[in-house]
C-alpha positions in Angstrom: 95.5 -126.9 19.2 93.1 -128.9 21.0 89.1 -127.4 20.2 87.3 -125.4 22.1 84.0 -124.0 22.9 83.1 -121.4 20.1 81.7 -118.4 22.5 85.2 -119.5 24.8 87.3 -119.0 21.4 85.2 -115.5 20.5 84.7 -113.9 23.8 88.6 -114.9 24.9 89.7 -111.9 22.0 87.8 -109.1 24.1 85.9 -108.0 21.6 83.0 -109.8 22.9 81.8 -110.6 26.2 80.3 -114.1 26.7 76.5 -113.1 26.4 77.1 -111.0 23.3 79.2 -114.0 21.7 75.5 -116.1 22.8 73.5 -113.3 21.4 75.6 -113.6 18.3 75.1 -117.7 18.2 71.7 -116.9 18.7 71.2 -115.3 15.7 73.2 -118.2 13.5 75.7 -114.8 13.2 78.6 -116.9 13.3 79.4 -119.2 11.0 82.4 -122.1 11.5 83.6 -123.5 8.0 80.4 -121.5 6.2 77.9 -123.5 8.4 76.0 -121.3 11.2 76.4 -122.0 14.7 73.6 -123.0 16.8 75.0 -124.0 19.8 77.3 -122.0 22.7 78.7 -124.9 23.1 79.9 -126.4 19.9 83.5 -126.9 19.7 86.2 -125.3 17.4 90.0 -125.1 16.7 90.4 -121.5 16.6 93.7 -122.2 14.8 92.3 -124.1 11.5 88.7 -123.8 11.5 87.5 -120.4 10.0 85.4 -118.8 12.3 83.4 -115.9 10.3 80.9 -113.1 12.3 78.9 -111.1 10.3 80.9 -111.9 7.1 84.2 -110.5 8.8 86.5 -113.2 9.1 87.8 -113.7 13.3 91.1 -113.4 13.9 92.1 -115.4 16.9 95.4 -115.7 18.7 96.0 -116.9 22.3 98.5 -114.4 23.4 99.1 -110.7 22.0 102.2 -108.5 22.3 101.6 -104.8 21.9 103.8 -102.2 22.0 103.2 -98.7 23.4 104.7 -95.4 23.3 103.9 -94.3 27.4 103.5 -90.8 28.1 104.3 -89.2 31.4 101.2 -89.4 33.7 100.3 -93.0 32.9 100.7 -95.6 35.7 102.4 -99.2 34.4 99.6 -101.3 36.0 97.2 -103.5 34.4 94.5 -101.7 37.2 94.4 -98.8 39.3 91.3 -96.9 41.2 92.5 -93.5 40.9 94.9 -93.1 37.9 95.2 -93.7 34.4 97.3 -97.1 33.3 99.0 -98.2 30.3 95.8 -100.9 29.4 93.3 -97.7 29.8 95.5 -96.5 26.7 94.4 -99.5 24.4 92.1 -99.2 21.8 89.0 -100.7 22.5 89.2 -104.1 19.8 92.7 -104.6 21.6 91.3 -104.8 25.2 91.0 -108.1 26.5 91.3 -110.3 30.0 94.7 -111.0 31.3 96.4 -108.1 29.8 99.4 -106.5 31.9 102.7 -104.4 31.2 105.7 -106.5 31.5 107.8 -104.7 33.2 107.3 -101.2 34.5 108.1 -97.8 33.7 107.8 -94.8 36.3 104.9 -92.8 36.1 107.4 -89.8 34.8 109.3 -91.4 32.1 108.1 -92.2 28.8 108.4 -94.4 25.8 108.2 -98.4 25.3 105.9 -100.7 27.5 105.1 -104.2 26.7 101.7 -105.0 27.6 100.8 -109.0 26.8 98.8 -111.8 28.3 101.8 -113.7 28.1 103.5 -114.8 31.7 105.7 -116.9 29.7 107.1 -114.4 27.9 107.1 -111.9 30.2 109.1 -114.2 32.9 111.3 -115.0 30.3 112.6 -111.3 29.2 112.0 -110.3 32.6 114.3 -112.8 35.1 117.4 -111.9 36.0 119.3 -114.9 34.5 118.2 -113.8 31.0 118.9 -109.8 31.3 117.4 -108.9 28.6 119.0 -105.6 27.5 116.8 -102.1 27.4 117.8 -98.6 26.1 116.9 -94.8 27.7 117.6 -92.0 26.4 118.2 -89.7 29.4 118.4 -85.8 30.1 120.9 -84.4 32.9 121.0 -81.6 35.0 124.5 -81.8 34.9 127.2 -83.9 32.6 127.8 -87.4 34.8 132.1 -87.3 34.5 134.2 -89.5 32.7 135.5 -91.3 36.1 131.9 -91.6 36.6 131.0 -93.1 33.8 133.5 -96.1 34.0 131.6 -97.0 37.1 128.9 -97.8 35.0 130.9 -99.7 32.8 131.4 -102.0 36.3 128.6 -101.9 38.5 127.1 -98.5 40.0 127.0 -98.9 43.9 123.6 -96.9 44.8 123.0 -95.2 48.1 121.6 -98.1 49.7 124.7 -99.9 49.1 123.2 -102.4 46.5 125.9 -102.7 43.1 123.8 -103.0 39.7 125.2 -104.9 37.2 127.4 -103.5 34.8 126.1 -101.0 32.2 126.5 -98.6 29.4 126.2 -95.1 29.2 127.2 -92.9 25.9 126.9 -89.2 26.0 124.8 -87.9 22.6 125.2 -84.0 23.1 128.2 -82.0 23.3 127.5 -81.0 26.5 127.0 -84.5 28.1 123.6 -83.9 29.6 121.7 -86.1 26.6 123.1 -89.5 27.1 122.0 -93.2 26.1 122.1 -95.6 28.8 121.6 -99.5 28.3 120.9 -101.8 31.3 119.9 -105.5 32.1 117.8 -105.1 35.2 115.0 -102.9 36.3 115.0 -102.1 39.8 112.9 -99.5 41.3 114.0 -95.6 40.2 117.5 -97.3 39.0 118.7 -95.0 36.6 117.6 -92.0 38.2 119.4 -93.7 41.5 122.2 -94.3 39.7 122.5 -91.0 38.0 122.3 -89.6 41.8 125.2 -92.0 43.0 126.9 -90.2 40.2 126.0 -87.1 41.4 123.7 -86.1 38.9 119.7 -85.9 38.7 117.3 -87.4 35.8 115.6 -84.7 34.1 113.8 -86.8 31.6 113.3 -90.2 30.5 112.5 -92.4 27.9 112.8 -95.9 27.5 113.4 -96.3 23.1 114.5 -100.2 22.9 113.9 -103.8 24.6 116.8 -106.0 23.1 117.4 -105.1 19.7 113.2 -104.0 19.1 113.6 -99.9 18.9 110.5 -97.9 19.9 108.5 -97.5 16.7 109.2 -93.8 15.8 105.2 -93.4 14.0 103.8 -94.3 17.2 102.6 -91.1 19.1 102.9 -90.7 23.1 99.8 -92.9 24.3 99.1 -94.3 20.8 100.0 -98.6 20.4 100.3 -101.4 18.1 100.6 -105.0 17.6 104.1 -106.6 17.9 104.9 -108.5 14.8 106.4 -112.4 15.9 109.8 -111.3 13.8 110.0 -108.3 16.2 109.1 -110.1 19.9 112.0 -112.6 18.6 114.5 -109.5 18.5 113.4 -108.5 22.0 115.8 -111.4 23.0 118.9 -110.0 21.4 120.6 -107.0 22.1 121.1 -103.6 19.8 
């Protein structure tokens, strides 16, 4: 990795904003390879120099995946003047520019959002040629029927006449109103429209996979943690 300005490097983690990171420089607080910095200015490769403030080692990275378990109430937006979003959820060390969910849940249904810095990444498990594969778990008002259900396997047509792509849907209680539903796109409402071309309405929601990464079950509604790089590869594969 090409180097970099040293408060550019600290303040890019959120932790710091750019006058704290000078503040910090300021009082030779941060040292690069044991030696204390003097200068905003001097340059760094986050990736091999060590980079130490106040004795703690900093941990850099240029893009972070989180995972968090939504709960109902909680807008997927990176911003919004009037309600709560999935970034206002983060703990405060986690927090930094550029953060956004990728991909959105409704404000009603729970469980996993992505939130990254990564467009990249985000294009890439989020474009239509790649369909990556998610999982809900769903609850019915009433049992979807069996005839039903094979138009899932094929392509539900909606109301508005638009046909998804195919999909899966597996009942999980005896009475068929718990069900598991895996799909490769994410249009707007489209499993509770679907469930309602089916004749059926969408209790409750919850989104539990992305590929073949399952919703940490520790993870409380609204609490998050960092992806690990052997989990964001499995996003690309399915369950």
């Amino acid at each position: 990795m090409s180097r970099l300005r040293i408060d550019k490097i600290i303040a890019s983690q959120g932790a710091y904003s750019r006058s704290e990171v000078k503040a910090l420089i300021k009082a030779k607080r941060v040292l690069v390879n044991g030696a204390a910095v003097s200068d905003s200015g001097f340059k760094a490769d986050p990736e091999t120099d060590e980079i130490v403030i106040d004795g703690k080692k900093f941990g850099y990275s240029e893009f972070v995946y989180i995972m968090l378990n939504k709960p109902k109430g909680v807008v997927s937006a990176s911003n919004s003047p009037n309600e709560k979003t999935v970034i206002d959820l983060l703990h405060e060390d986690m927090r930094r520019s550029g953060l956004f969910p990728a991909g959105r849940l409704d404000k009603d249904t729970t469980g996993f959002v992505l939130i990254t810095d990564d467009g990249e990444f985000a294009h890439e498990i989020l474009s239509p040629k790649n369909h990556v594969e998610k999982t809900y778990i769903a609850v019915l008002d009433r049992p979807i029927s069996k005839e039903k259900q094979a138009e899932f396997e094929k392509g539900v047509v909606l109301a508005d006449g638009y046909e998804c792509l195919p999909a899966k849907i597996k009942e999980l209680s005896d009475d068929g109103l718990t069900v598991e539903i895996k799909l490769k796109e994410g249009k707007y409402h489209q499993i509770k429209r679907m469930a309602a071309a089916c004749d059926s309405h969408v209790n409750e929601l919850e989104r539990v996979a992305m590929g073949a990464l399952p919703l940490d079950g520790t993870l409380e509604r609204g609490c998050c943690r960092y992806i690990t790089p052997g989990e964001l590869a499995l996003i690309k594969l399915e369950k």
